[in-house]
N, C-alpha and C positions, 0 to 999 in steps of 0.2 A: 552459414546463413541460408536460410529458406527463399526461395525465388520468388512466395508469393507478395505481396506490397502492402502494404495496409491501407486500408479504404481513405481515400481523400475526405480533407477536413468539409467541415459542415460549412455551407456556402461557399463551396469551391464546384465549378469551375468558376473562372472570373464573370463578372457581369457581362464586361464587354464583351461583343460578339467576335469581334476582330483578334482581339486576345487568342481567345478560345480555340479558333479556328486556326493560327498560326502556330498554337501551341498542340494541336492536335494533329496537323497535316506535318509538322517536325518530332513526332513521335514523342514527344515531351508530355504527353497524358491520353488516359486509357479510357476517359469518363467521355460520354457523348457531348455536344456541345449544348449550350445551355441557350434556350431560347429567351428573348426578353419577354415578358407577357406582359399585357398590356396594362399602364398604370391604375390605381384604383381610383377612382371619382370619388371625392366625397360626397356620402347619403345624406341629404336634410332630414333633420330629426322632427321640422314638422311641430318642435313646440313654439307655441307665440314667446314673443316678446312680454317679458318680464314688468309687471303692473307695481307702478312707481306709487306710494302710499304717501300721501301728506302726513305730519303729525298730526295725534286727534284734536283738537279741538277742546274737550273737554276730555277731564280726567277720567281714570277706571272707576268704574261701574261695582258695588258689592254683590250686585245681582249675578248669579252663577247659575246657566242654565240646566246644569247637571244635577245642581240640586234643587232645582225646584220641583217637588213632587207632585206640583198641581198636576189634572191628567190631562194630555193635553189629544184633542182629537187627529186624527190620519194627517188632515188638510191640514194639518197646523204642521208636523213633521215635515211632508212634502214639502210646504210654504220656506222650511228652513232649508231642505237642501236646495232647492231654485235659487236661492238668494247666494249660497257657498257657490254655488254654479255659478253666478252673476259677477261673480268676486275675482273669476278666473278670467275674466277680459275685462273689468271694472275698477278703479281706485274706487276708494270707502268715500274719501272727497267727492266724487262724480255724482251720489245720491242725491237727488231732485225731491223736490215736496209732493211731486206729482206721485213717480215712481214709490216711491214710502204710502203714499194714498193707495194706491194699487193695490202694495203688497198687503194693508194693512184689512181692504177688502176682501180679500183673495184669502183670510182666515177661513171664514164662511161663505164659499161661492155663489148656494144659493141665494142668498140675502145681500152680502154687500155688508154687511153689519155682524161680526164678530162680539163676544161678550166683552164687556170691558176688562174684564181680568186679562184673556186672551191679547185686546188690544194693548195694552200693559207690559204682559208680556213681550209681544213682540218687540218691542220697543226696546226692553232693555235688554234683548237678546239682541240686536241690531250693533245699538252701544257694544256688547261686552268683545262682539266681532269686529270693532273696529271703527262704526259709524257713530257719527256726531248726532245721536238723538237723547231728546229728553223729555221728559214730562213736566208739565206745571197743574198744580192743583187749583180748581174754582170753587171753594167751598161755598157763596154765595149762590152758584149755582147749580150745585151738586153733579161738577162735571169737573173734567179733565180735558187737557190743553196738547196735543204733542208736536214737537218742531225738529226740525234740522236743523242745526247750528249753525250758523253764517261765521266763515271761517275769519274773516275780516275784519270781526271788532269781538274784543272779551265780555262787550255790554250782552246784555241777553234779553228775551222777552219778544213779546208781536211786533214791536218796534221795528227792532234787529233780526230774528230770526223766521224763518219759513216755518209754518206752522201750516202741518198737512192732515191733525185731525180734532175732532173734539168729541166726545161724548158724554153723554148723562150717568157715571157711578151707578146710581140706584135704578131707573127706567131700562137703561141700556138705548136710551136713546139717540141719536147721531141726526145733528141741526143740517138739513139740505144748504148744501154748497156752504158750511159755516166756516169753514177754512179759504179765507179771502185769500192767502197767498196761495191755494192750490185754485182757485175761481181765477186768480188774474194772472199767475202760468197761462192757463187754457184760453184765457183772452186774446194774447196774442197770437192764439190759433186762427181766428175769425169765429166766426160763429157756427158756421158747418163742421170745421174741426175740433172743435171744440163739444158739440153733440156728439159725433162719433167716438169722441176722446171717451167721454160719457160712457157710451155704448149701451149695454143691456141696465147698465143702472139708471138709464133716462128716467125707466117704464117706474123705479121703486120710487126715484126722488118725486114725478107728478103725483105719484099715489100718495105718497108721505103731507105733500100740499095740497092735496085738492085743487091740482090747478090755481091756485088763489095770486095774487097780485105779487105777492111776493117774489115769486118764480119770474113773474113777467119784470120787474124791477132788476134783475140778474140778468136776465138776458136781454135787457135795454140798452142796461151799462155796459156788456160784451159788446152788442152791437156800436155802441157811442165809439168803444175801444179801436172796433174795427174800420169804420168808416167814417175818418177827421170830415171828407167834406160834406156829411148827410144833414149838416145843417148849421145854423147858426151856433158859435156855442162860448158864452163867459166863462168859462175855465179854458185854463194851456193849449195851446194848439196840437191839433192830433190825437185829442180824445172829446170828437163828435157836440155831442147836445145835451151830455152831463151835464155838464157845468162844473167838473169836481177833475178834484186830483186825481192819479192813477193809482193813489197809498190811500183814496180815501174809500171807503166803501160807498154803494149807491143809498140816497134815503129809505130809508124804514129797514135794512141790510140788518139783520141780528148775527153777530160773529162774533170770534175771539179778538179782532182786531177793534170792535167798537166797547167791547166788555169785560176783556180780561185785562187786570196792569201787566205791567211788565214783569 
């Protein structure tokens, strides 16, 4: 037999240090002592927490963005990844009537008012990712209706659901503040937040009106909204000098709430 040894198994010496050292100081092993190094910390990975989805609301959508070969412009692209971006800290349920107003602006930055096809789109790209939107058609008034589903009853319509746009099919028109349920979100901002909410599209909607009564009639009823004691008032307590519900719109108000059924 050859004198030389065969090298010690893999993970030997022992762990213990004390092991080690009495087996090495009694001649009983050739291998240096093994130092313990220090334990590993676990690294945070750093990814959030995991975005809990309600069921939709309403069923799938046949609308399939990949196939629809309309062309659709840069901001409209963009518009879709911001929204998958939105998705990664957001449930589909979370989406507000406001937030959909936004995005639905944000087709066409400059203007605020997207084509209707584009608006349309968006929409039922929205649905096919998960959110609870839909369209209703006005054929009386050669427009279109679109809402977020109110997860809370199966009924549907202005009634029941948030409805955060309308426009005219053929003109490509869009009625200033004609979505009552995105006008009275922003009510319970007050009225300075509510203009800011606004922001740059203040300047199109006075232009759109001519400043005319209309506008003042909207921001009467915000203010009524805002301040219960600015005056005497025959309607509910806590909404001013109306005189009217918070579901009702203000007089001469043109919207889908006063003109589209359900």
């Amino acid at each position: 037999m050859s004198g030389s040894q065969p090298p010690p198994p893999a993970g030997f010496p022992p762990v213990n240090p004390r092991v080690a050292q009495y087996l090495q100081t009694s001649g009983r092993m050739d291998t240096p002592l093994s130092r313990p190094g220090n334990p590993t910390v676990p690294v945070a990975t750093g990814r959030p927490s995991p975005i809990v989805n309600l069921a939709p609301v309403l069923g799938k959508t046949p609308y399939s963005d990949a196939k629809d070969k309309n062309p659709k412009p840069d901001e409209y692209i963009r518009l879709q990844r911001n929204i998958l971006q939105w998705l990664d800290t957001h449930a589909t349920d979370q989406l507000s009537s406001r937030q959909a107003h936004r995005w639905t602006e944000q087709i066409d930055p400059d203007s605020g008012v997207p084509c209707p096809k584009l608006a349309l789109s968006l929409c039922y790209y929205m649905r096919e990712i998960g959110f609870s939107t839909y369209c209703r058609m006005v054929p009386e008034k050669n427009s279109f209706v679109l809402y977020v589903a109110n997860p809370n009853t199966d009924a549907r319509g202005t009634l029941h659901d948030d409805c955060y746009w309308e426009q005219n099919f053929k003109t490509g028109e869009v009625p200033p503040l004609s979505n009552f349920g995105f006008a009275m979100e922003l009510s319970t901002m007050g009225v300075a937040d509510a203009i800011e909410e606004i922001g740059g599209g203040i300047a199109r909607l006075t232009t759109r009106l001519g400043f005319d009564s209309g506008m003042q009639r909207v921001i009467q009823h915000i203010s009524g909204l805002r301040a219960p004691t600015s005056g005497p008032s025959s309607g509910p307590a806590g909404h001013g000098n109306t005189g009217q519900s918070p579901l009702v719109p203000p007089a001469g108000f043109a919207g889908p709430a006063a003109s589209t059924s359900a």
